[in-house]
Biopython code that builds the backbone (N, CA, C, O; Angstrom):
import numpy as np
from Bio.PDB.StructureBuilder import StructureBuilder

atoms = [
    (1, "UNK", "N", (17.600, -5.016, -7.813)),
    (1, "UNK", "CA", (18.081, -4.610, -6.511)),
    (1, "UNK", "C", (19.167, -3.557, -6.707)),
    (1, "UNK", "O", (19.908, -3.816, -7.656)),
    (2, "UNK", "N", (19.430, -2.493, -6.080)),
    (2, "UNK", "CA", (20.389, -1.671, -5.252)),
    (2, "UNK", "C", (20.944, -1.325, -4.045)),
    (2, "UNK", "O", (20.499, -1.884, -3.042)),
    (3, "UNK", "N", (21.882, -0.466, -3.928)),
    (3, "UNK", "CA", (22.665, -0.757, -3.109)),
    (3, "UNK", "C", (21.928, 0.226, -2.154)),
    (3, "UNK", "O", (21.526, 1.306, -2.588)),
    (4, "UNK", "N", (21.728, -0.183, -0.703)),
    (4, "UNK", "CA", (21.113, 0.975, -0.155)),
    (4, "UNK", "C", (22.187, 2.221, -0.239)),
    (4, "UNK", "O", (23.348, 2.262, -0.646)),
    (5, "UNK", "N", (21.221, 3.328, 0.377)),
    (5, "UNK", "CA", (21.998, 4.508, 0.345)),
    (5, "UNK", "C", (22.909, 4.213, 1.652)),
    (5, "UNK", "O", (23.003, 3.147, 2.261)),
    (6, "UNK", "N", (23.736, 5.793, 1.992)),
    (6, "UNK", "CA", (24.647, 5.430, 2.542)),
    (6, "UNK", "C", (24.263, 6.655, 3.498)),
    (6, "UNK", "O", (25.087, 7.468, 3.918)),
    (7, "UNK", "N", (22.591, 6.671, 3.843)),
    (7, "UNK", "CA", (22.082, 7.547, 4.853)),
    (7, "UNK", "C", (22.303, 8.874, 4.528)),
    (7, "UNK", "O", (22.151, 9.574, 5.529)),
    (8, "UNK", "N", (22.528, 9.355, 3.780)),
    (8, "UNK", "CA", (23.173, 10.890, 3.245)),
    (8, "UNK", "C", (21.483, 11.729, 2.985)),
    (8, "UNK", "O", (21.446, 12.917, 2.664)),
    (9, "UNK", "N", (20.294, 10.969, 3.167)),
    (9, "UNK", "CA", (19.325, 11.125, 2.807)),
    (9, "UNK", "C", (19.096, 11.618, 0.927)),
    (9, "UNK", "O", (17.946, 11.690, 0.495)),
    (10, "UNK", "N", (20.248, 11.899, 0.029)),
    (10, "UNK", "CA", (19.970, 11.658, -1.114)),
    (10, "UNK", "C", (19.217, 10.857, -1.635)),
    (10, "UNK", "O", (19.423, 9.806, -1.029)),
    (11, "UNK", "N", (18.252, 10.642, -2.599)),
    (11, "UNK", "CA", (18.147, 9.768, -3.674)),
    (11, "UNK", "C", (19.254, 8.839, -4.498)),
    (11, "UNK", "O", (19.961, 9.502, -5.257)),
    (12, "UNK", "N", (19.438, 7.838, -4.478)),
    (12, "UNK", "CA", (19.931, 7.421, -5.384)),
    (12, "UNK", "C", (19.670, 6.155, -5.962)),
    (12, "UNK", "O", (20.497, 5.346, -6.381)),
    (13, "UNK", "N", (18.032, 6.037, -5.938)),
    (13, "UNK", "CA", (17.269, 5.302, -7.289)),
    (13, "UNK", "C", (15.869, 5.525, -6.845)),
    (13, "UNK", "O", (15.598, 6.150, -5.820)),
    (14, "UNK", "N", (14.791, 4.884, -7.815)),
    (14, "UNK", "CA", (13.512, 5.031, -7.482)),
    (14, "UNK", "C", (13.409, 4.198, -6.202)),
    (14, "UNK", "O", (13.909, 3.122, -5.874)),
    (15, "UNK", "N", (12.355, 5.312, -5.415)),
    (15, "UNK", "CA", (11.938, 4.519, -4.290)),
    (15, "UNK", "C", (10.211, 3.806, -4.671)),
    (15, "UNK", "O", (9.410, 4.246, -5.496)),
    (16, "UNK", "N", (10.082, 2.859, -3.947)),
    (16, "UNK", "CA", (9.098, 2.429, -4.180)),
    (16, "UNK", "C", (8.053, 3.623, -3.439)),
    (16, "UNK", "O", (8.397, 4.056, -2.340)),
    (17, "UNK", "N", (6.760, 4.140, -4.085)),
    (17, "UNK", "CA", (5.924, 4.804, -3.130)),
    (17, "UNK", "C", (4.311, 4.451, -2.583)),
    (17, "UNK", "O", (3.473, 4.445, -3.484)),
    (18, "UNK", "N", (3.878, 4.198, -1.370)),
    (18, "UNK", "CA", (2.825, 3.662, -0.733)),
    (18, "UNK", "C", (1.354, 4.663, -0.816)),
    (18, "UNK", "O", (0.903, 5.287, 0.146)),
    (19, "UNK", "N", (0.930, 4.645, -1.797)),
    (19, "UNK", "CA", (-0.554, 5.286, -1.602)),
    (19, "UNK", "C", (-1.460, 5.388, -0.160)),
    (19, "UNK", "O", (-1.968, 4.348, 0.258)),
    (20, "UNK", "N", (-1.659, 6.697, 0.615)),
    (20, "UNK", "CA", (-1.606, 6.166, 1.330)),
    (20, "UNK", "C", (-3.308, 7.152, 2.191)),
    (20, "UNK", "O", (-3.290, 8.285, 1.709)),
    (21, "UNK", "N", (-4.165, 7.057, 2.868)),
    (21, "UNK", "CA", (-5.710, 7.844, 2.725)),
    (21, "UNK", "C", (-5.413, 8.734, 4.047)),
    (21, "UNK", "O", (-6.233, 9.630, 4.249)),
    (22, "UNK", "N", (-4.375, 8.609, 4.950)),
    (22, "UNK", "CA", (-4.316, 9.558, 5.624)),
    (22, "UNK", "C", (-2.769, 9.726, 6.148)),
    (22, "UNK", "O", (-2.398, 8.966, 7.042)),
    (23, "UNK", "N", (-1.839, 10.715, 5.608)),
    (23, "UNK", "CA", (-0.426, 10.427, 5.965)),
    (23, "UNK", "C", (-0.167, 10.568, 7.265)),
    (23, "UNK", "O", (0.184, 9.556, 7.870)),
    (24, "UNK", "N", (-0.242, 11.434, 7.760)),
    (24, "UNK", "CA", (0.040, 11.706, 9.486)),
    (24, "UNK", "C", (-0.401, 10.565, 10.580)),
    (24, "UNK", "O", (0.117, 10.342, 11.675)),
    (25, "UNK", "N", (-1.481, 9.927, 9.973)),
    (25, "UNK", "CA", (-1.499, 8.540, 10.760)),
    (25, "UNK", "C", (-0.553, 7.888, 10.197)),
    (25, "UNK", "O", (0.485, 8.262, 10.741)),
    (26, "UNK", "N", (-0.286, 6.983, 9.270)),
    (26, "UNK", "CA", (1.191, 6.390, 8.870)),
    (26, "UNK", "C", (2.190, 6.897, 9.368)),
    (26, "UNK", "O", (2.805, 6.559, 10.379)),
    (27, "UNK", "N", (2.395, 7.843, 8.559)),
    (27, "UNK", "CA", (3.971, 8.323, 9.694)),
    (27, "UNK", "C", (3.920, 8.414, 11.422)),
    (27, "UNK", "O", (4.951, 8.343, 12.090)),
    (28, "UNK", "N", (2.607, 8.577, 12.005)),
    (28, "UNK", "CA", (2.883, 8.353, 13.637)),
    (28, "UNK", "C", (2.643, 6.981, 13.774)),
    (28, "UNK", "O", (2.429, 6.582, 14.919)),
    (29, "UNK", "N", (2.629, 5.910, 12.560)),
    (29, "UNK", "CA", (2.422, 4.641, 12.967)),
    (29, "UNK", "C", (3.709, 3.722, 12.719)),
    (29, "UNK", "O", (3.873, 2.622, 13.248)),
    (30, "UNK", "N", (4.823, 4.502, 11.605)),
    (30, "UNK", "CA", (6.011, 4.516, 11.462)),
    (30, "UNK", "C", (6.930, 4.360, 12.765)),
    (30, "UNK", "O", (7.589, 3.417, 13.203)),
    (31, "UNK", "N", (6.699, 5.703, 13.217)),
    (31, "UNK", "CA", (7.887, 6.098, 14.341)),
    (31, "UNK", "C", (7.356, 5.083, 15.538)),
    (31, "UNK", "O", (8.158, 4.446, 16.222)),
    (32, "UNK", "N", (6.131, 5.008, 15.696)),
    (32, "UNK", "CA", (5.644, 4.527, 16.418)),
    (32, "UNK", "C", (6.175, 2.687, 16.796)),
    (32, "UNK", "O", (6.180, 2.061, 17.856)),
    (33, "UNK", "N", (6.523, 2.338, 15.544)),
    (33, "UNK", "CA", (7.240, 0.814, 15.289)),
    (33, "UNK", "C", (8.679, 0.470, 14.823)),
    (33, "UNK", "O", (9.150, -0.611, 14.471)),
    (34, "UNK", "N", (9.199, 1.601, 14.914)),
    (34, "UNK", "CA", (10.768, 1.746, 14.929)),
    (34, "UNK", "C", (11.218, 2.383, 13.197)),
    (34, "UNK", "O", (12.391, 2.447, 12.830)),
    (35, "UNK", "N", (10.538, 2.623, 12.689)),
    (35, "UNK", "CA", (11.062, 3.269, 11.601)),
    (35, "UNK", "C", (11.191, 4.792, 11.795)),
    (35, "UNK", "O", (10.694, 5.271, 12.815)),
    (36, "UNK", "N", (12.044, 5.900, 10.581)),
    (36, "UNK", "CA", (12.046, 6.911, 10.930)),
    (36, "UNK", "C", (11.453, 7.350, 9.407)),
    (36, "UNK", "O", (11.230, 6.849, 8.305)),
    (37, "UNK", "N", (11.378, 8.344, 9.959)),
    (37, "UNK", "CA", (10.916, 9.651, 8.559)),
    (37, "UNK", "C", (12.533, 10.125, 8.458)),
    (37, "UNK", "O", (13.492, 10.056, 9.228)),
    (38, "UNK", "N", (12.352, 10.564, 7.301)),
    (38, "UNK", "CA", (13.379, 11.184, 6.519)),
    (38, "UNK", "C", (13.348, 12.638, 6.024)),
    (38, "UNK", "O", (13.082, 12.853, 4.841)),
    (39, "UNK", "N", (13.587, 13.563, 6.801)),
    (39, "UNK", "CA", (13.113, 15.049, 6.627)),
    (39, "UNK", "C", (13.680, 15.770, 5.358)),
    (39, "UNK", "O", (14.768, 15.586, 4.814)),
    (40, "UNK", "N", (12.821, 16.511, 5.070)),
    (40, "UNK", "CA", (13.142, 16.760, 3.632)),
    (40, "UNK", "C", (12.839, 18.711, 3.653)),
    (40, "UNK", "O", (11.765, 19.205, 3.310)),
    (41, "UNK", "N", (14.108, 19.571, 4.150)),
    (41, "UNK", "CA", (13.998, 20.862, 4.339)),
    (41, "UNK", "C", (13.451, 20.913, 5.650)),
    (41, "UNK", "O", (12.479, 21.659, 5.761)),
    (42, "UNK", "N", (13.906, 20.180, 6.891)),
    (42, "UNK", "CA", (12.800, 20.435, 8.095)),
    (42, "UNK", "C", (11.655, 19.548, 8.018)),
    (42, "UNK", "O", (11.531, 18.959, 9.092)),
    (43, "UNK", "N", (10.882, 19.261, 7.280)),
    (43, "UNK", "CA", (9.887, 18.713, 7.514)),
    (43, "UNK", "C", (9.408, 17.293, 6.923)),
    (43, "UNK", "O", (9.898, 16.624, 6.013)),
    (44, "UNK", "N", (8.192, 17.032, 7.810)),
    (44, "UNK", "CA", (7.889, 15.322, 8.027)),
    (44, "UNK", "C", (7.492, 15.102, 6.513)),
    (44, "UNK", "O", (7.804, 14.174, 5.767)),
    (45, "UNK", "N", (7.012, 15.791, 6.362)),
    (45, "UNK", "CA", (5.423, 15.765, 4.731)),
    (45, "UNK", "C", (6.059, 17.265, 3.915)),
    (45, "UNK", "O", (6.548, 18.275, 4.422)),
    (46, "UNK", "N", (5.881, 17.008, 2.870)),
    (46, "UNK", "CA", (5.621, 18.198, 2.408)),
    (46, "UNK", "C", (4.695, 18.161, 0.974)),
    (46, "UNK", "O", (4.375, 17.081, 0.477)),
    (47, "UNK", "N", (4.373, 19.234, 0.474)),
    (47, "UNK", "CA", (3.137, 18.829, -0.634)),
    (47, "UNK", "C", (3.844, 19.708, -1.960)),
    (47, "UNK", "O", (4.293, 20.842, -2.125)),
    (48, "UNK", "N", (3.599, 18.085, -3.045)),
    (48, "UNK", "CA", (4.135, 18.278, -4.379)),
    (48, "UNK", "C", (2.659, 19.038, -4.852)),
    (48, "UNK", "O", (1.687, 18.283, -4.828)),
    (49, "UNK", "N", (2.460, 20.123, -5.178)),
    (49, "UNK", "CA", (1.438, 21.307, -6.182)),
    (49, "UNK", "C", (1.023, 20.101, -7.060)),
    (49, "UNK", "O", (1.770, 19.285, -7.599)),
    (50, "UNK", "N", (-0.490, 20.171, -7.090)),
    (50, "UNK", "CA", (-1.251, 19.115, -8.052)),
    (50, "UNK", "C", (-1.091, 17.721, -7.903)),
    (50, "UNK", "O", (-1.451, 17.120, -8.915)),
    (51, "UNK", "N", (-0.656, 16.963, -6.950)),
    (51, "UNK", "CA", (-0.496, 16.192, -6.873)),
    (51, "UNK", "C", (-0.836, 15.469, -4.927)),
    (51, "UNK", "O", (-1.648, 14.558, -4.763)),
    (52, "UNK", "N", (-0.259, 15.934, -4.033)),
    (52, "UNK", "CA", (-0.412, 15.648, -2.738)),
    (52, "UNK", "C", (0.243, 15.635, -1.915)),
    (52, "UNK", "O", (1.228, 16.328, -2.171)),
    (53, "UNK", "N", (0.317, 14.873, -0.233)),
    (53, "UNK", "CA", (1.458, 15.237, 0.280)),
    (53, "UNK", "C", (2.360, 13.920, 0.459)),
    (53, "UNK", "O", (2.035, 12.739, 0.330)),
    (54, "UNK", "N", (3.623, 14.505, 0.804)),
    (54, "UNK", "CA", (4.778, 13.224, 0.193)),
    (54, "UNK", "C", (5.590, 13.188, 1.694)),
    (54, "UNK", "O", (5.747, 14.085, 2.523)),
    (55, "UNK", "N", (5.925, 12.120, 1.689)),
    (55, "UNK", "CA", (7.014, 11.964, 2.823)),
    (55, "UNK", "C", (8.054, 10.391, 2.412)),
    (55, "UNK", "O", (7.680, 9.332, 1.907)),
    (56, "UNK", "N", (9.402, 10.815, 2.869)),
    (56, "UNK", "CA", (9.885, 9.727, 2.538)),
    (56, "UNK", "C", (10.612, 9.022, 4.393)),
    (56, "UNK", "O", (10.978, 9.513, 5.461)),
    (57, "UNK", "N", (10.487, 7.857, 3.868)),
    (57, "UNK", "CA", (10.889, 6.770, 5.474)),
    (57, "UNK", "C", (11.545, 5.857, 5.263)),
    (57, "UNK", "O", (11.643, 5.311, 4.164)),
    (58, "UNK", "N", (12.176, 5.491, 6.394)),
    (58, "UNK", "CA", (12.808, 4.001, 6.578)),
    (58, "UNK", "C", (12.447, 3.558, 7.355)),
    (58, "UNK", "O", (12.211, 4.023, 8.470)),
    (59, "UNK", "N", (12.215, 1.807, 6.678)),
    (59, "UNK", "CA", (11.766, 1.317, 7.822)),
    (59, "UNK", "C", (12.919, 0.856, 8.707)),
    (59, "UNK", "O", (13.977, 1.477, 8.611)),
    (60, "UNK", "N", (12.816, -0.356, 9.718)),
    (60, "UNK", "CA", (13.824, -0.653, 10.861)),
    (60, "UNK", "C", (15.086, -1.676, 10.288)),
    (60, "UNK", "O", (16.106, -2.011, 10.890)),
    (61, "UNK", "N", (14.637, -2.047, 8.900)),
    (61, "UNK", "CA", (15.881, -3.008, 8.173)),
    (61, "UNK", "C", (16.772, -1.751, 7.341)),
    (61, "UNK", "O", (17.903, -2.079, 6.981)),
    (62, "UNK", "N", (16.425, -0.671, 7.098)),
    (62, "UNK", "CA", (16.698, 0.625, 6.312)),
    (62, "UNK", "C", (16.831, 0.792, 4.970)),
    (62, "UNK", "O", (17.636, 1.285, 4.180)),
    (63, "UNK", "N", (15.516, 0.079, 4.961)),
    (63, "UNK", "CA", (14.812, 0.458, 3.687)),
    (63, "UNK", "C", (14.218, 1.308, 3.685)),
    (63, "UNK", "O", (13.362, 1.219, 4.565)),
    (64, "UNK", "N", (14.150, 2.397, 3.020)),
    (64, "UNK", "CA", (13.591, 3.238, 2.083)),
    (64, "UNK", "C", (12.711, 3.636, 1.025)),
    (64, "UNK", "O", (12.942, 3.448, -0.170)),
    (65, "UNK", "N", (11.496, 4.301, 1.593)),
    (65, "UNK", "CA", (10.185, 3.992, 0.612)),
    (65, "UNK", "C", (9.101, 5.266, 1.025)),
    (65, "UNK", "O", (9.077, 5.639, 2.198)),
    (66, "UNK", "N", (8.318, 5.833, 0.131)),
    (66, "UNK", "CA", (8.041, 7.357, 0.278)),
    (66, "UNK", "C", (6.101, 6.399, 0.301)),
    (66, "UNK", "O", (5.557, 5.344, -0.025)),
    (67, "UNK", "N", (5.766, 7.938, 1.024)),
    (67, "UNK", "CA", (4.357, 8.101, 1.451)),
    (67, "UNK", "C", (3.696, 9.092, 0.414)),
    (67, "UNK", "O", (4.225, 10.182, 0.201)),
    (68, "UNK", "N", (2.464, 8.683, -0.270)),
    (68, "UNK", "CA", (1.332, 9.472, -0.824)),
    (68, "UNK", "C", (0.084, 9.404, -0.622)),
    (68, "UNK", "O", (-0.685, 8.445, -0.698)),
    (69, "UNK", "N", (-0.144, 10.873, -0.260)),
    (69, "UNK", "CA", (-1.679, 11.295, 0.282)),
    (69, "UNK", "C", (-1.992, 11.932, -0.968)),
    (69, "UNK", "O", (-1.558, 13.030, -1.316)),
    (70, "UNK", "N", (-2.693, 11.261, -1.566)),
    (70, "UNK", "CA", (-2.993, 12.393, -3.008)),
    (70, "UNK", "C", (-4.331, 13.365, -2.594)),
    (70, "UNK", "O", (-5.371, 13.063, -2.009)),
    (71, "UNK", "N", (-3.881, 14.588, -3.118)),
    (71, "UNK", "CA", (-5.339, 15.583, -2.472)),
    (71, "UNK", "C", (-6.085, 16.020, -4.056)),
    (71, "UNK", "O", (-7.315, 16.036, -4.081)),
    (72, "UNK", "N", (-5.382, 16.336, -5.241)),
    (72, "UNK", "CA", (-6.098, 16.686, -6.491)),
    (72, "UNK", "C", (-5.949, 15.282, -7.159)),
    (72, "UNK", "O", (-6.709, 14.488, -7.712)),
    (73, "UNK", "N", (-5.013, 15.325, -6.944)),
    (73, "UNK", "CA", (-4.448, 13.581, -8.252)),
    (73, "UNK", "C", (-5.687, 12.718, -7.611)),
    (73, "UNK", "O", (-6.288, 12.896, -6.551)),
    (74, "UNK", "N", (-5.902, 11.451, -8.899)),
    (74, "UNK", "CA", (-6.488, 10.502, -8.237)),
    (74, "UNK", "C", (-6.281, 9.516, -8.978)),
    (74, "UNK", "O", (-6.411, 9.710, -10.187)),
    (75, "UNK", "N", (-5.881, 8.096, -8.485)),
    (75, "UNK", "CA", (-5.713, 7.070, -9.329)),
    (75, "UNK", "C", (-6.601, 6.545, -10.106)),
    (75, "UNK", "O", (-7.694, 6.674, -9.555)),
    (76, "UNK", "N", (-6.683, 6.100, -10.945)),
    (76, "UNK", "CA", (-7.703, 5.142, -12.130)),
    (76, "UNK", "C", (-7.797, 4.335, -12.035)),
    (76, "UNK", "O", (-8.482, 3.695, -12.832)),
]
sb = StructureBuilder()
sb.init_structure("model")
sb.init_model(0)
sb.init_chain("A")
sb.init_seg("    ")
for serial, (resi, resn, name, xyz) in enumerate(atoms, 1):
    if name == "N":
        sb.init_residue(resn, " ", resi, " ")
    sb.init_atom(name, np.array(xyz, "f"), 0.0, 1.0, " ", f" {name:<3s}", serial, name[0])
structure = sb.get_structure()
């Protein structure tokens, strides 16, 4: 366990991340149930090159935990 953050939207440990087959439904299913997205430069998602698109959220206890849509990557 750690200490949550202190909302500064920094990192400050691994977040757990949710594999996830379509992000934009999750995240409107997020906000939709009281959690928020966590914008990262302006925006909801953004896409890590070779890998997919990423978003990080909290849920309504403010926890903290990131979204993956993988588009090249693929798990094994």
């Amino acid at each position: 366990m750690y200490k949550r953050s202190d909302g500064s939207n920094k990192l400050n440990s691994f977040d757990c991340t949710i594999l996830v087959d379509d992000i934009d439904e999750v995240i409107s299913a997020i906000k939709a149930n009281g959690g928020t997205i966590r914008p990262w430069e302006g925006k909801e998602k953004w896409e890590m090159k070779g890998l997919g698109w990423f978003s990080r959220t909290t849920d309504t206890e403010g926890d903290v935990f990131g979204l993956l849509q993988a588009t090249e990557w693929q798990p094994k």
